[in-house]
KEKE-3310 file (N, C-alpha, C; in steps of 0.2 Angstrom, whole numbers, plus 5000, padded with zeros to 4 digits):
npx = (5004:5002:5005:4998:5001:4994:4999:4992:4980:4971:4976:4987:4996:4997:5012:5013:5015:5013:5001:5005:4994:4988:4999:4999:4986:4987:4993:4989:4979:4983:4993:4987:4974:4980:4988:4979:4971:4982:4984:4974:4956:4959:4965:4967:4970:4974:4977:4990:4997:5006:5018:5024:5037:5045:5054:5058:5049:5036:5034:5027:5021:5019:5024:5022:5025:5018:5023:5021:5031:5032:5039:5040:5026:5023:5034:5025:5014:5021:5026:5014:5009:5017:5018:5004:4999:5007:5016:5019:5031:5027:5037:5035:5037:5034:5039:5047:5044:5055:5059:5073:5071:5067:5052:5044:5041:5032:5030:5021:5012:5008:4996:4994:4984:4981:4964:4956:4962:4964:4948:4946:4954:4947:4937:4939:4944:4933:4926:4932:4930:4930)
npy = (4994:5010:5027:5046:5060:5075:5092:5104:5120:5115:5105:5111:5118:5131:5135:5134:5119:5102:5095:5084:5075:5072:5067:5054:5050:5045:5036:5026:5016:5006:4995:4986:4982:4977:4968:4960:4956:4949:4936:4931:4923:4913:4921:4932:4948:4963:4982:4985:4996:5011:5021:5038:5048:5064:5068:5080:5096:5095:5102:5100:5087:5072:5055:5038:5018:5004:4990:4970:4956:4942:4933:4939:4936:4921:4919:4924:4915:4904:4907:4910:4895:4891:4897:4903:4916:4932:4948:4961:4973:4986:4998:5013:5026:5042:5051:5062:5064:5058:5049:5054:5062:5061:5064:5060:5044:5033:5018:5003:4994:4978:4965:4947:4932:4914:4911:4902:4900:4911:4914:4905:4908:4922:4914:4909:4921:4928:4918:4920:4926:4941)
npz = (5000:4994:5002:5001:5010:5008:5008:5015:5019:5025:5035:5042:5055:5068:5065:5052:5045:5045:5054:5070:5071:5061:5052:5062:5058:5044:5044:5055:5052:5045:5046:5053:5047:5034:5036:5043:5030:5025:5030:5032:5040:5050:5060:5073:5074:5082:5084:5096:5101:5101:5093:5090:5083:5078:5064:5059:5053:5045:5028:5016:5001:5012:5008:5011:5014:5016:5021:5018:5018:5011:5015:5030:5031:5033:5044:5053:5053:5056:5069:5076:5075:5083:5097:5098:5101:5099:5098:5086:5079:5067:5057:5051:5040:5036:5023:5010:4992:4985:4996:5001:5015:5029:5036:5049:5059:5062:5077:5077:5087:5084:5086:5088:5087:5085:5082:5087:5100:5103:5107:5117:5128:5129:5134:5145:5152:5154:5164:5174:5191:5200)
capx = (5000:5007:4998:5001:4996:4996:5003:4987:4979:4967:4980:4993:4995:4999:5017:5010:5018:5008:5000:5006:4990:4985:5002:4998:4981:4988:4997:4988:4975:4986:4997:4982:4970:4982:4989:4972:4967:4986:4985:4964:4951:4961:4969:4966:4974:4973:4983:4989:5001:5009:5023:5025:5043:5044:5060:5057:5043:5035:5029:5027:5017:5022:5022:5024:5025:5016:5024:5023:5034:5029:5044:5037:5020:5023:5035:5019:5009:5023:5025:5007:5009:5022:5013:4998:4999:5013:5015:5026:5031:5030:5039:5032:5041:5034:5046:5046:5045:5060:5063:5078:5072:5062:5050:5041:5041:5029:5030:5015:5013:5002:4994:4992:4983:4975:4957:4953:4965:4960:4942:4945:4957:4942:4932:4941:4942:4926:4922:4935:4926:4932)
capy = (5000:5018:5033:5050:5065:5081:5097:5110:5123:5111:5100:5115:5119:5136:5136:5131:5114:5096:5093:5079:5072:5073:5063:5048:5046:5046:5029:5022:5008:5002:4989:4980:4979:4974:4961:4954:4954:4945:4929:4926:4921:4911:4925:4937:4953:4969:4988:4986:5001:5015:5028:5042:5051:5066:5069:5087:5099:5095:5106:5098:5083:5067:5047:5030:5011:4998:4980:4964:4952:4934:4930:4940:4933:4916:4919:4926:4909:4900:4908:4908:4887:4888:4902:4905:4924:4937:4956:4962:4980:4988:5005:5015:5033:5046:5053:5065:5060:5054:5047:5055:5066:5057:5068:5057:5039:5028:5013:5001:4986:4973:4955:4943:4927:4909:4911:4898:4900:4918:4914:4901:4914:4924:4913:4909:4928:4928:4914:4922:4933:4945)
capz = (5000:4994:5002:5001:5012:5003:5012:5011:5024:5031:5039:5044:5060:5072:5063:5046:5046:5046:5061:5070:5070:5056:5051:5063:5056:5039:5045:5058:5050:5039:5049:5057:5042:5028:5040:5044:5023:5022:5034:5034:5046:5056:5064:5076:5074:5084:5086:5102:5106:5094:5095:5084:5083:5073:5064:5054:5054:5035:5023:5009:5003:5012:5007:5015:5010:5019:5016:5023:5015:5010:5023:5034:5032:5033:5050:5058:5053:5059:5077:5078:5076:5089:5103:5100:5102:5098:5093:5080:5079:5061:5057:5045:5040:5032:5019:5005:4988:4984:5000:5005:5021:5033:5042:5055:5058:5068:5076:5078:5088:5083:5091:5081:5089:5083:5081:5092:5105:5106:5109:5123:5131:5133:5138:5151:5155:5158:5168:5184:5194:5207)
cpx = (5005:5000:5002:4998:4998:4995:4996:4984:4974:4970:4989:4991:4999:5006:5019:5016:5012:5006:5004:5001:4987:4990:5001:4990:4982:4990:4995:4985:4979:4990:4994:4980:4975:4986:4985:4971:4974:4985:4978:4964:4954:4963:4964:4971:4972:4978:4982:4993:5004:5013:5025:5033:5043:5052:5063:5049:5042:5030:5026:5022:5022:5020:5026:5021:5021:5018:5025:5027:5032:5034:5040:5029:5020:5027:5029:5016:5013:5023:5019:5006:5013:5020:5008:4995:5007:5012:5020:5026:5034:5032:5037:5036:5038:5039:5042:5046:5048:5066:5068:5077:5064:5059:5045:5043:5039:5029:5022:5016:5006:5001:4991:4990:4980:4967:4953:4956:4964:4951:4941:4949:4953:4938:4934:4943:4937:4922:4926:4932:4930:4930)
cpy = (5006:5021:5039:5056:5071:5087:5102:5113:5117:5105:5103:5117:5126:5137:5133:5126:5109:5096:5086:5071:5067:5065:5056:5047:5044:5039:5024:5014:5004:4996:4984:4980:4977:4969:4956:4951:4949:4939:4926:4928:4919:4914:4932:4941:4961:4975:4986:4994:5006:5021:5032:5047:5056:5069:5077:5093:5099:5102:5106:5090:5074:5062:5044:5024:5008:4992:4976:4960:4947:4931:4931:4937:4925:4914:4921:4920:4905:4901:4906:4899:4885:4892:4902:4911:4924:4941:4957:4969:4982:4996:5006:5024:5035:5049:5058:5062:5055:5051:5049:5059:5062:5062:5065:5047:5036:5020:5009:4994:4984:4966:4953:4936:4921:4910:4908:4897:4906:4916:4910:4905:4917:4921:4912:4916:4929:4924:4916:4928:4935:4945)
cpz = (5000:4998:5002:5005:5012:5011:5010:5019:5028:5035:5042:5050:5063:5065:5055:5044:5046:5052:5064:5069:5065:5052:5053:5059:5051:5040:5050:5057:5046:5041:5051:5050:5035:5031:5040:5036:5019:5024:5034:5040:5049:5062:5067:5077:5077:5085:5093:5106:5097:5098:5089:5085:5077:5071:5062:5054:5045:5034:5018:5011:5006:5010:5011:5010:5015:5016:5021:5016:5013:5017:5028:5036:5035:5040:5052:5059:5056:5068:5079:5081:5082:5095:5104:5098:5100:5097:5088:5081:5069:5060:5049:5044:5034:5028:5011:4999:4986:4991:5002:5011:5023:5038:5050:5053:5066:5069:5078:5080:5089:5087:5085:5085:5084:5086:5088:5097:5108:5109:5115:5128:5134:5136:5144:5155:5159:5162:5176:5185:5200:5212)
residu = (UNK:UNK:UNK:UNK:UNK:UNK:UNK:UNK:UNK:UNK:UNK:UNK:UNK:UNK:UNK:UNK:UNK:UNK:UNK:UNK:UNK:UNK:UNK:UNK:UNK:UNK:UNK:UNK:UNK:UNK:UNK:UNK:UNK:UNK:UNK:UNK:UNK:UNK:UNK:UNK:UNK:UNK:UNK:UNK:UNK:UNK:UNK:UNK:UNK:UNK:UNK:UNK:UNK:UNK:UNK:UNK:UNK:UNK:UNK:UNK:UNK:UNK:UNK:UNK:UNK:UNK:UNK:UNK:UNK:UNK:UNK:UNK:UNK:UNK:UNK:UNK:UNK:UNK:UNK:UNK:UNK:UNK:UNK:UNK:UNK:UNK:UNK:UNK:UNK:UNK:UNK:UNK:UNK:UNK:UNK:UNK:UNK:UNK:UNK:UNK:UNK:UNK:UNK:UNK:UNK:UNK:UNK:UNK:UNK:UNK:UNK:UNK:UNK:UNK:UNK:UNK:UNK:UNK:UNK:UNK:UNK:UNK:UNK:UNK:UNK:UNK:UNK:UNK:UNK:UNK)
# end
């Protein structure tokens, strides 16, 4: 997945620059929902955590890549077979066009469970009471 998120007054902020905001939202769904649409049903995939680090004040428009690898993919199915659960953290950087100057770059940490080993987890969640 390429995206781009163009530099214009409705997303400038106090010191007309991108807002920060603006930039994480620009990045955020994309780690979970193109994970889930790579591995299937079996899996359960949720954002659990995210850190944004800003490297430059942008003015201009940025872009970012999203990729999972086939490696990468196919490590995820295999830990799953051997845990159960696990997160991954994926780094995503906003960057100018020709990717030479990096203006932000967020990390995101994702869970990734077996289906059915997640749903007996909860269950057993919900059978201890306090």
């Amino acid at each position: 997945i390429k995206i781009k998120l163009p530099f214009s007054y409705k997303n400038a902020n106090y010191v007309s620059t991108i807002f920060g905001g603006s930039m994480f939202s620009a990045v955020d769904p994309f780690p979970m929902t193109q994970l889930m649409n790579l591995i299937g049903d079996d899996y359960v995939v949720w954002d659990k955590a995210a850190e944004i680090f800003f490297r430059r004040p942008a003015k201009e428009d940025l872009y970012a890549e999203f990729i999972y690898t086939i490696e990468e993919v196919d490590e995820i199915k295999q830990k799953i077979q051997e845990q159960n659960e696990f997160e991954i953290i994926k780094i995503t950087k906003l960057t100018n066009k020709d990717k030479s100057i990096v203006y932000c770059e967020i990390h995101k940490r994702v869970y990734i469970a077996n289906k059915v080993f997640f749903k007996e987890k909860r269950k057993k969640r919900g059978s201890i009471k306090n």
